[in-house]
C-alpha positions in Angstrom: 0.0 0.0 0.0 1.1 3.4 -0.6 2.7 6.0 1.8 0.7 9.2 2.2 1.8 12.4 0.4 3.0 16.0 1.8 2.9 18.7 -0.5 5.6 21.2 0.2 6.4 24.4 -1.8 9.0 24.3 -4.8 10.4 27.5 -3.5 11.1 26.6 0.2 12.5 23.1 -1.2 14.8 25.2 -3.5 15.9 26.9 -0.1 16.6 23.9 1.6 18.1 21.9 -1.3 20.6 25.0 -2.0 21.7 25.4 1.8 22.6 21.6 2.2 24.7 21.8 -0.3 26.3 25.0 0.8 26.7 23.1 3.8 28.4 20.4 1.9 31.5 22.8 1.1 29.8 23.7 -2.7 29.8 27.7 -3.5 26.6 29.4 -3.3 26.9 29.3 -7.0 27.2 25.7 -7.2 24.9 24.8 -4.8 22.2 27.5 -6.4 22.9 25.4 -10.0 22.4 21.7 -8.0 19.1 22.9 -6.0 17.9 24.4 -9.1 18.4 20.8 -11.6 16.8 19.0 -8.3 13.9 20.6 -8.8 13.2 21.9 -11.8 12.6 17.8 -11.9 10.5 17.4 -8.7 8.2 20.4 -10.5 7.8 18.3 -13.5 6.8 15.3 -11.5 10.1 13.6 -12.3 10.6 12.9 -8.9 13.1 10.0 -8.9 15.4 12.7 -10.3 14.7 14.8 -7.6 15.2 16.0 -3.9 15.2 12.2 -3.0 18.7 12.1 -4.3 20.3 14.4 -1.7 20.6 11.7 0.7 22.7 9.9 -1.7 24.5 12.6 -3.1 25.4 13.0 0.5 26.6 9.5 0.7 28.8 9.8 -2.0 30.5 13.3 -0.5 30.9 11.5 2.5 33.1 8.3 0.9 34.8 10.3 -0.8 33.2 10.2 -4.8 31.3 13.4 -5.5 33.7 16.4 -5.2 31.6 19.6 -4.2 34.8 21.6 -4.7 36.2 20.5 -8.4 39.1 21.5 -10.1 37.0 21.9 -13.6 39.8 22.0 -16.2 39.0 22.0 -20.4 41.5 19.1 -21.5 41.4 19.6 -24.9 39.6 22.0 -27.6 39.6 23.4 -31.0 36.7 25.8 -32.7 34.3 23.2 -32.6 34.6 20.8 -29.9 36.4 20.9 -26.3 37.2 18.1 -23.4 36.4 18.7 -19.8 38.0 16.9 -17.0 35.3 17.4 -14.5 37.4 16.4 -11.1 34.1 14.1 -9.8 32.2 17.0 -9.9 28.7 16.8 -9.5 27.6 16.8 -12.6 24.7 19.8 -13.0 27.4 22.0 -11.8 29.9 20.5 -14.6 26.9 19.7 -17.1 25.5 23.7 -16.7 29.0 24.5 -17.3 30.0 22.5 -20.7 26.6 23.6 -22.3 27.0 26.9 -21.9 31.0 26.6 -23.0 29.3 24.1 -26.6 26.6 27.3 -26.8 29.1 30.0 -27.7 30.9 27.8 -29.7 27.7 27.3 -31.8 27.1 30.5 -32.2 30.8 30.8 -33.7 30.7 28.2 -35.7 27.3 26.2 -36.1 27.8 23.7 -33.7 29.3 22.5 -30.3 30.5 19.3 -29.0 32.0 18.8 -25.8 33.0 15.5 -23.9 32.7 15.9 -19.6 35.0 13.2 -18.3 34.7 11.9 -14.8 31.7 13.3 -13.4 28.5 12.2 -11.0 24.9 12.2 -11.7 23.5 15.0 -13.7 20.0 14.6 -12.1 17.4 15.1 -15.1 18.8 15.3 -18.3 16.5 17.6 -20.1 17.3 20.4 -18.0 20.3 21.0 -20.5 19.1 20.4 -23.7 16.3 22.9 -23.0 19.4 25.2 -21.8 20.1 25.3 -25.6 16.6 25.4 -27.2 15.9 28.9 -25.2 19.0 30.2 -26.8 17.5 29.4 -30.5 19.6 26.2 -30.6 19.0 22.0 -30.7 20.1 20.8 -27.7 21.5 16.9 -27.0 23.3 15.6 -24.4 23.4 11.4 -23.4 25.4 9.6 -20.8 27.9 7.3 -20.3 27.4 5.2 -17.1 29.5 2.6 -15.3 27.9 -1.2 -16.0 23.9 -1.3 -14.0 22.1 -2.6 -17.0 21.6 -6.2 -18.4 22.3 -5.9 -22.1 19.8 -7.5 -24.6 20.0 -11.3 -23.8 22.5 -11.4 -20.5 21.2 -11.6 -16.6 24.5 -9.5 -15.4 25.1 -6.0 -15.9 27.2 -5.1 -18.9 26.4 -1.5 -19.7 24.9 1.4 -18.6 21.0 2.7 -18.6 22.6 5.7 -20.8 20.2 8.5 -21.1 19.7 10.7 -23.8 18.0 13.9 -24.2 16.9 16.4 -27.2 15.3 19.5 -27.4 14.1 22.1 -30.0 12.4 25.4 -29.6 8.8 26.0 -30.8 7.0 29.6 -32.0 3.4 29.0 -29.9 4.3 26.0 -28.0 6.8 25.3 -25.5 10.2 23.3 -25.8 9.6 20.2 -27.4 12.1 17.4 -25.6 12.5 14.0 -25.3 14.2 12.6 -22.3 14.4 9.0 -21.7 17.3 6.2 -20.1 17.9 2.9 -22.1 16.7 1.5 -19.7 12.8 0.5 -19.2 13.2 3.2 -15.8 16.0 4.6 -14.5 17.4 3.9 -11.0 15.5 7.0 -9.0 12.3 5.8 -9.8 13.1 1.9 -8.1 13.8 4.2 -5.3 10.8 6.1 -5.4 9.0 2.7 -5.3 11.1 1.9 -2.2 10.1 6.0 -0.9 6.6 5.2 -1.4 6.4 1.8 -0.1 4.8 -0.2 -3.6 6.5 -2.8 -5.4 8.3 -2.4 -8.4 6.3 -4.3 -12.1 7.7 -7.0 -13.3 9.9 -6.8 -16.0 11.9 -3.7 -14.6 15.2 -4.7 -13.4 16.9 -7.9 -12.0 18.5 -8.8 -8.1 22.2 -9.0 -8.0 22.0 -12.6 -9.0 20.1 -12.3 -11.9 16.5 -13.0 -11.2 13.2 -11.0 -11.7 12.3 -8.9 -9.0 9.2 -6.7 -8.0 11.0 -5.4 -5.0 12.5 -2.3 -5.1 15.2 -2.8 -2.3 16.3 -6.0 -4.5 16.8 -4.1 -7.6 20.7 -4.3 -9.1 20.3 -4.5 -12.6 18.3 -2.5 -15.2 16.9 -4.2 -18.1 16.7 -2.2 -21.1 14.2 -0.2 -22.8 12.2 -1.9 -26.4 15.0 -5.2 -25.9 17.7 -5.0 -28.2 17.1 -1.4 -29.4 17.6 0.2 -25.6 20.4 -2.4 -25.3 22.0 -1.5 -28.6 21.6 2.5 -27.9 23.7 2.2 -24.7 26.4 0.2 -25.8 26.9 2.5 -28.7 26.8 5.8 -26.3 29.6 4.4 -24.7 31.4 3.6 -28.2 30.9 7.9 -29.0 31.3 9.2 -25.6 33.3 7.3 -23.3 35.7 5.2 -25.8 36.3 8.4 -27.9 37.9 10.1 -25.2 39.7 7.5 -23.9 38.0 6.7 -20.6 35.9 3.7 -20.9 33.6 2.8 -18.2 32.4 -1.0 -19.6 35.6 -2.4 -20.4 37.9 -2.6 -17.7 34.4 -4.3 -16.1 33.9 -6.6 -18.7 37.4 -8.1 -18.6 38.0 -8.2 -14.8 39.7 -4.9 -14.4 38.9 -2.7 -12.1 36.0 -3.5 -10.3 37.0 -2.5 -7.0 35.7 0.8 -5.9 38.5 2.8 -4.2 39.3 2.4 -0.6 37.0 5.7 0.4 34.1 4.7 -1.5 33.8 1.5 1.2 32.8 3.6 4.2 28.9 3.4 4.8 26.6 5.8 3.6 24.7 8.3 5.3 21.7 7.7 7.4 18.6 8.1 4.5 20.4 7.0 1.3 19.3 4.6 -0.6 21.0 1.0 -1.8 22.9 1.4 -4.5 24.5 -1.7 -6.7 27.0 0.7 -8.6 30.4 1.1 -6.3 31.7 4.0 -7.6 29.0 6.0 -10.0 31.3 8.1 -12.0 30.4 9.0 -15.9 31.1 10.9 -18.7 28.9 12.7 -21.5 28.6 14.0 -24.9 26.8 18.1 -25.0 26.0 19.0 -28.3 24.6 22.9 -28.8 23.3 23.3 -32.9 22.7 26.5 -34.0 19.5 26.6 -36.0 19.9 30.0 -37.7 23.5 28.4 -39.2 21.3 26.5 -41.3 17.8 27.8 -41.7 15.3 30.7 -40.4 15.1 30.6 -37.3 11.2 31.9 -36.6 10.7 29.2 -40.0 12.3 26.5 -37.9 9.9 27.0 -34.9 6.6 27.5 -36.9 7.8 24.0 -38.1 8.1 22.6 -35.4 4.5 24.5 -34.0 2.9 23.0 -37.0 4.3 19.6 -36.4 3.5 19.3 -32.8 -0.3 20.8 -34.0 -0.6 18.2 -36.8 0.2 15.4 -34.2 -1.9 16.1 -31.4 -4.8 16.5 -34.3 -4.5 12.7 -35.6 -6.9 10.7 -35.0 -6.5 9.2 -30.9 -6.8 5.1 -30.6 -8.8 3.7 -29.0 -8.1 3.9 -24.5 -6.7 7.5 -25.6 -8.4 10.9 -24.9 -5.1 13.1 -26.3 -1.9 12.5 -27.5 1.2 13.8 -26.2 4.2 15.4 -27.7 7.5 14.6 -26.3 8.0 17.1 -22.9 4.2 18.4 -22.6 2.9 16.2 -19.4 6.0 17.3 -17.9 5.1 21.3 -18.6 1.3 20.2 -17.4 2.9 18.5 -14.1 4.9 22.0 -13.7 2.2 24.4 -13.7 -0.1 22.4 -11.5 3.2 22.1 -8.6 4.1 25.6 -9.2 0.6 26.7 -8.0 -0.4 23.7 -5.4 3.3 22.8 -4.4 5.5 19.4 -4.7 4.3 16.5 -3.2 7.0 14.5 -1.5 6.2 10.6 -0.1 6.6 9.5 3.6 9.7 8.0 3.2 11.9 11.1 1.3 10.6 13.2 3.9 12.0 11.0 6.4 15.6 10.8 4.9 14.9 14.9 3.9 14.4 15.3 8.0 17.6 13.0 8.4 19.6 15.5 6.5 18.4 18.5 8.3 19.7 17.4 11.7 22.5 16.6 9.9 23.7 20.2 9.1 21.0 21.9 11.9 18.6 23.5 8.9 14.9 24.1 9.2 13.0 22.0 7.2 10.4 23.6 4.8 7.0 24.5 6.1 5.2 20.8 6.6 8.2 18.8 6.6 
């Protein structure tokens, strides 16, 4: 049975979220970037993305594997593309960075492409790709993770649940992006289940030794998204992002090497945080800023793109359906009914959420 909901306001949980991290040893500007990708996701009901990750964000301070005070270096560039070396950084702060670094390249040259090497979880992914589609630009960034997901046909985990996301500006309508993992859901949403006290369906992810599970506190290995397709996607993300710049993340797994997290990351994490099957959950990631008015019109482009989204949502609905979607828009729906009635939070995140604030001595949101 379901845990009861809290609703609490997006504002005061922007507070909160920005002061533990300031608290952490991030800069107010760091830690403003972080609370603000935390929940511009909880606002678009994307909650497994959300403020239920500070507990294990905190985790991962704590042993040592997200850095809240990188040295962010560029590696490598030329006119078009640049590497990062992103120190463990936690990756909005990195991610915000390398868009807007691909962003004025684009606008040089047409387009951007920029590798981050060696950062944490980027929290939800769209948040950068619509960074570039509010500029006049196409936005697409995807991941690189460490080995959580069964590929196509194994019961082990051989590559990551790679996420990608896209987005394109519209004339009328809002941003039109997609943001999906490889895999059929992506790890904050087994701990949502776990948060909310339901089991997980069938046909989501495997226990560590292989078998179907409907418990959340079980899960240890994705299973993709669509079969081979998901499969397929992830392993090649890896083969553009990760191989290309000389850091892979599945091989060294894959042949034995490597598999031992570093001495730090064995020290137990805080009180709140969640289970977590991946020792030492380091990435990397493609950003890719396109210019649109390097190639066409720009108000054209997004009349397009209005009259496409129009043309869809007038075909004719099957059957079960009363409207059909465009890529992004229940999101946008989910964010104007929590901006006016707040964010509704489960038992069990409020419970680690209260953890954290005797943690650091903060006052929790009004309701919390």
């Amino acid at each position: 049975m379901a845990q009861s909901e809290v609703r609490v306001s997006g504002e005061a949980l922007h507070e909160f979220t920005k002061e533990v991290f300031v608290r952490v040893g991030m800069s107010p500007e760091d830690a403003e970037t972080e609370a603000a990708v935390l929940i511009w996701a909880n606002l678009r009901g994307v909650d497994s993305h959300g403020v239920l990750r500070i507990p294990w964000y905190l985790g991962n301070v704590d042993r040592g594997i997200m850095n809240p005070k990188p040295n962010i270096k560029v590696a490598k560039e030329t006119p078009v593309t640049l590497v990062i070396e992103a120190d463990q950084a936690f990756g909005p702060v990195v991610t915000v960075f390398a868009m807007n670094r691909v962003m004025e390249k684009a606008r040089q040259v047409g387009i951007g492409w920029g590798f981050i090497c060696n950062h944490s979880h980027q929290g939800a992914m769209g948040y950068y790709s619509q960074m570039a589609a509010k500029q006049d630009m196409a936005g697409i960034v995807f991941v690189c993770s460490p080995p959580n997901m069964a590929p196509y046909g194994a019961r082990a985990a051989g590559t990551g649940n790679n996420p990608i996301t896209i987005a394109v500006p519209a004339k009328r309508h809002r941003v039109m992006f997609l943001d999906m993992a490889t895999s059929v859901v992506a790890r904050g949403k087994i701990w949502l289940a776990v948060d909310r006290g339901v089991p997980i369906p069938e046909g989501w992810a495997l226990d560590k030794d292989g078998n179907l599970t409907t418990d959340p506190s079980q899960a240890a290995i994705f299973l993709p998204t669509s079969g081979a397709k998901g499969s397929g996607l992830a392993i090649m993300f890896e083969c553009l992002g990760s191989v290309m710049i000389g850091n892979p993340l599945l091989e060294p797994v894959l042949l034995g090497k490597g598999t031992e997290p570093p001495p730090q990351a064995k020290k137990p994490e805080v009180k709140g945080s969640h289970p977590d099957h991946v020792a030492r959950p380091i990435q990397n990631s493609v950003v890719i800023a396109i210019d649109i008015g390097t190639f066409t019109d720009v108000e054209a482009y997004k009349e397009h793109i209005d009259n496409l989204i129009d043309g869809i949502k007038a075909l004719p609905k099957a059957e079960g359906f009363s409207e059909i979607f465009v890529p992004g828009e229940p999101e946008e729906r989910t964010f104007a009914d929590r901006s006016r009635n707040g964010i509704p939070l489960p038992e069990g995140t409020i419970r680690n959420l209260r953890d954290v604030a005797e943690r650091f001595s903060i006052k929790l949101p009004s309701g919390l």
